[in-house]
C-alpha positions, 0 to 999 in steps of 0.5 A, a space after each residue: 684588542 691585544 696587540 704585541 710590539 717592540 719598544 726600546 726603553 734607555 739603559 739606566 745604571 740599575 736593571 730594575 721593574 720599576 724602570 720599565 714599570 715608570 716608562 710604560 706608566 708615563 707613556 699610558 701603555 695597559 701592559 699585559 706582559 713585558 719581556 727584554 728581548 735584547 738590548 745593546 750599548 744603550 737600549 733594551 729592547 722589549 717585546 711587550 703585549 698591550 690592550 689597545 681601543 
């Protein structure tokens, strides 16, 4: 199944993929797409699709 839902991922000094790439990696996330949706002080926030079991 195909699910969608929003993440917040920690701001680090450089806005790179990899970045986002990494967590989603670490947290054993199968993500289809992913995009910054907002984001404050310290966080982005990411509406990401992902296919679940």
């Amino acid at each position: 199944m195909i699910t969608t839902k929003i993440v917040k991922i920690k701001k680090n000094k450089e806005l790179k993929s990899e970045h986002f790439e990494s967590f989603f990696k670490k947290e054993g996330l199968d993500i289809l797409r992913w995009a910054i949706t907002d984001s404050d002080d310290v966080f982005f926030y990411l509406n990401i699709a992902m296919v679940i079991e």
